[in-house]
C-alpha positions as CSV (number, residue, x, y, z in Angstrom):
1,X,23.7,8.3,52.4
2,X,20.2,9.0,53.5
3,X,17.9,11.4,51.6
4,X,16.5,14.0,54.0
5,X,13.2,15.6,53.7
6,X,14.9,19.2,52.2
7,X,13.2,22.5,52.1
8,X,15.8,23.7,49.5
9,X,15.9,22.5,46.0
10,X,19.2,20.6,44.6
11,X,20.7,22.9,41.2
12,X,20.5,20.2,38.1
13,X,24.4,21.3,37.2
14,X,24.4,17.6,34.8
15,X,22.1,19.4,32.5
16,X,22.5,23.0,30.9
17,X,20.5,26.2,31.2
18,X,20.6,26.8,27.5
19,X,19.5,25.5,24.4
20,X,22.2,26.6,22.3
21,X,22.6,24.8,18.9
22,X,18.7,24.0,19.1
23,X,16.7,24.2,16.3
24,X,14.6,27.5,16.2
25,X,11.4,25.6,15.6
26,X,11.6,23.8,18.6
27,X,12.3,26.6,21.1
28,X,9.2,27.5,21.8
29,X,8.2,23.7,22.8
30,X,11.4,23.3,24.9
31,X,11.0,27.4,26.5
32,X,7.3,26.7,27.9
33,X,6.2,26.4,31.1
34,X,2.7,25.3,31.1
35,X,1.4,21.7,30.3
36,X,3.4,20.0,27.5
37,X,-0.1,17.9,28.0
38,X,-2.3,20.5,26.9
39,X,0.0,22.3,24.3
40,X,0.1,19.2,22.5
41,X,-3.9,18.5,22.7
42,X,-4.1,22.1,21.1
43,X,-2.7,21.3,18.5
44,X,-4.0,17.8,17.1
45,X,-7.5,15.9,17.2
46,X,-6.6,12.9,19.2
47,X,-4.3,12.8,21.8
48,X,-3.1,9.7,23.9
49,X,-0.8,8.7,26.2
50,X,1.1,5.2,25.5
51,X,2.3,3.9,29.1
52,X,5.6,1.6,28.2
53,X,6.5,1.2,31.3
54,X,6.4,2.1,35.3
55,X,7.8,0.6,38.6
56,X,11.2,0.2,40.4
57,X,14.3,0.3,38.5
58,X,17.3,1.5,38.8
59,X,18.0,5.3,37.7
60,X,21.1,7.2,36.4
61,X,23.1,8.9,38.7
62,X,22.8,12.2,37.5
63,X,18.6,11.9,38.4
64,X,19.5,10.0,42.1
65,X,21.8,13.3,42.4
66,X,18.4,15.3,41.9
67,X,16.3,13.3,43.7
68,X,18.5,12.9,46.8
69,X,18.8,9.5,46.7
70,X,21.7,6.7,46.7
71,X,22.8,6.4,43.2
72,X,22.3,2.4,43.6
73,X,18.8,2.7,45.5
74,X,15.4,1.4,43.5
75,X,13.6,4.6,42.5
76,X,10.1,4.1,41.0
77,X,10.2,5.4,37.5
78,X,7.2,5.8,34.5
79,X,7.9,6.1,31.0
80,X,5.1,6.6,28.6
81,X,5.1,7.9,24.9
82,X,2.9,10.7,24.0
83,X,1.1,10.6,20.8
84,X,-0.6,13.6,18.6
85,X,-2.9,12.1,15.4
86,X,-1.8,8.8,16.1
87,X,2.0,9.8,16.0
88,X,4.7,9.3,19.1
89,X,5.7,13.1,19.2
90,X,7.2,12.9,23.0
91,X,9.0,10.3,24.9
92,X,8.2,11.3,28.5
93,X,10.5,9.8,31.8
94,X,9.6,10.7,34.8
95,X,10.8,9.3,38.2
96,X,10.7,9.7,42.4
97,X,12.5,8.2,45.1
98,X,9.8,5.1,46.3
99,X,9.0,6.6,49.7
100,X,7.2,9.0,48.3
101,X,4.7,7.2,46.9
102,X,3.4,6.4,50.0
103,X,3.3,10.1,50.4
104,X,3.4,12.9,48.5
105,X,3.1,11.4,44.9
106,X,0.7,8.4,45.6
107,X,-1.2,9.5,42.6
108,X,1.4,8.8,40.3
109,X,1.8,4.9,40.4
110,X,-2.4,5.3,39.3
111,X,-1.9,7.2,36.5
112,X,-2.2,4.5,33.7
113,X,-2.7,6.1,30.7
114,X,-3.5,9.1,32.0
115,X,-1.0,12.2,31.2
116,X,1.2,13.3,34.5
117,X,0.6,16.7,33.5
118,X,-2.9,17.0,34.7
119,X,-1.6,16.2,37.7
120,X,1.1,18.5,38.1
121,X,-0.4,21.4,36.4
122,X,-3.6,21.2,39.1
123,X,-2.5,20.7,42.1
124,X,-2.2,24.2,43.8
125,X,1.0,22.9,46.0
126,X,3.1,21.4,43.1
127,X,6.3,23.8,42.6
128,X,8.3,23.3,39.3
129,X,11.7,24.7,39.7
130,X,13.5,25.9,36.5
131,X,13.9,23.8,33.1
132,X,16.7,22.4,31.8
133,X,18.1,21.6,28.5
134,X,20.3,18.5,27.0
135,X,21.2,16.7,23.0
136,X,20.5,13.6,23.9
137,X,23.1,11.6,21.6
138,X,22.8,7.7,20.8
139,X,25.2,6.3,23.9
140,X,22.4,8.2,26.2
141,X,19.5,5.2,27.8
142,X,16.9,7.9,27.0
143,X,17.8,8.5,23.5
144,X,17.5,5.0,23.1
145,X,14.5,4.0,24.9
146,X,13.0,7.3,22.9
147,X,13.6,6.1,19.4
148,X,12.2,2.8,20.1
149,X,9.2,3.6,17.7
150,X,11.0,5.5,14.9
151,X,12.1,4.3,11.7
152,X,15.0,6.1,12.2
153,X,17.7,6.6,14.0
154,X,18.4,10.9,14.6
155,X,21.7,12.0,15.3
156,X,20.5,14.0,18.3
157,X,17.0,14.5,20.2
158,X,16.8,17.6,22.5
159,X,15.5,16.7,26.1
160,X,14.2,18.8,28.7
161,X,13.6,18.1,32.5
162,X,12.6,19.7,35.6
163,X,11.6,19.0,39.3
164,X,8.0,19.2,40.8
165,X,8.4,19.5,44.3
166,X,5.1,18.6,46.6
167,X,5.3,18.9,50.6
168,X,8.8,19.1,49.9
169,X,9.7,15.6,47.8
170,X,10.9,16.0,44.5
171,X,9.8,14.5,41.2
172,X,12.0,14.4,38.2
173,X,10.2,15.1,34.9
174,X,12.0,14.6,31.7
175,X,10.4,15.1,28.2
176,X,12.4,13.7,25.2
177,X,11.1,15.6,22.1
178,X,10.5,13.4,18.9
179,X,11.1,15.1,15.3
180,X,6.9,14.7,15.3
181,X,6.9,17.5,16.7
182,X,7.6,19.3,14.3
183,X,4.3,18.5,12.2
184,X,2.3,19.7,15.3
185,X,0.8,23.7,14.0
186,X,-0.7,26.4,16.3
187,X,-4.3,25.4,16.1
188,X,-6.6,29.0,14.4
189,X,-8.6,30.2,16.6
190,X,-11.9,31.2,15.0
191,X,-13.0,34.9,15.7
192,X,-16.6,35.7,15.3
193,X,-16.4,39.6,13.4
């Protein structure tokens, strides 16, 4: 198979539409569509981004699908941790098929510990196409690679992902929420009376 440079964008039909069964409290985290980056520095004093990981490896099928890609072709992939007051509150995976960081995305094997979503939320040509919404259960590789600094083991995380599309080559974006998040409040804005 051999990934053509589409104009259309492939449907995620691996992943759901809905959050059903998700906890109210998270909703509004999994439901937005501006920077996970900047919602999260909003809402604690120090934010950083833990880098655990980035370069080729193999992906699961379900994100080659997405990507256009042979299920058994490299793909370069990052995985970094996000961390609010010194707490991991998102497990962030992100990959792209390798050509196109000699193109499009040659920005993102630079990032370090830099967030991804400065990136993609200011570049006037990045398209994100819709979100999508999975449980992520212990037999899942994100789940585990997710929980890898927890105490504890969660029956379930709830995952979201979504392409960015630039000059027509797709990046996969998946954010692994942490139960952290949970202690992260809507920072008070102070209004001068």
């Amino acid at each position: 198979m051999v990934r053509s440079n589409m104009h259309l964008t492939i449907p995620d039909r691996f992943w759901r539409r809905d959050t059903l069964g998700c906890p109210a409290a998270l909703h509004p985290w999994l439901h937005d569509h501006g920077s996970l980056t900047q919602r999260i520095q909003q809402r604690c004093s120090q934010f950083a981004v833990h880098p655990i990981r980035s370069g080729l490896a193999r992906i699961a099928y379900d994100e080659a699908a997405l990507l256009g890609i042979p299920p058994h072709q490299l793909a370069y992939s990052r995985e970094v941790f996000l961390y609010a007051d010194g707490q991991p509150v998102v497990f962030a995976h992100s990959t792209l098929a390798a050509a196109d960081l000699r193109g499009a995305w040659a920005a993102v094997s630079q990032l370090g510990n830099k967030p991804l979503g400065t990136l993609l939320f200011s570049h006037p040509l990045i398209r994100r196409m819709p979100l999508h919404f999975k449980a992520l259960r212990p037999h899942h590789p994100l789940y585990r690679r997710a929980i890898a600094h927890l105490p504890y083991r969660p029956s379930h995380l709830w995952a979201r992902r979504s392409l960015f599309y630039l000059h027509h080559a797709p990046l996969l974006v998946t954010e692994v929420f942490l139960p952290e998040i949970f202690d992260l409040r809507e920072v008070p804005i102070n209004v001068a009376v």
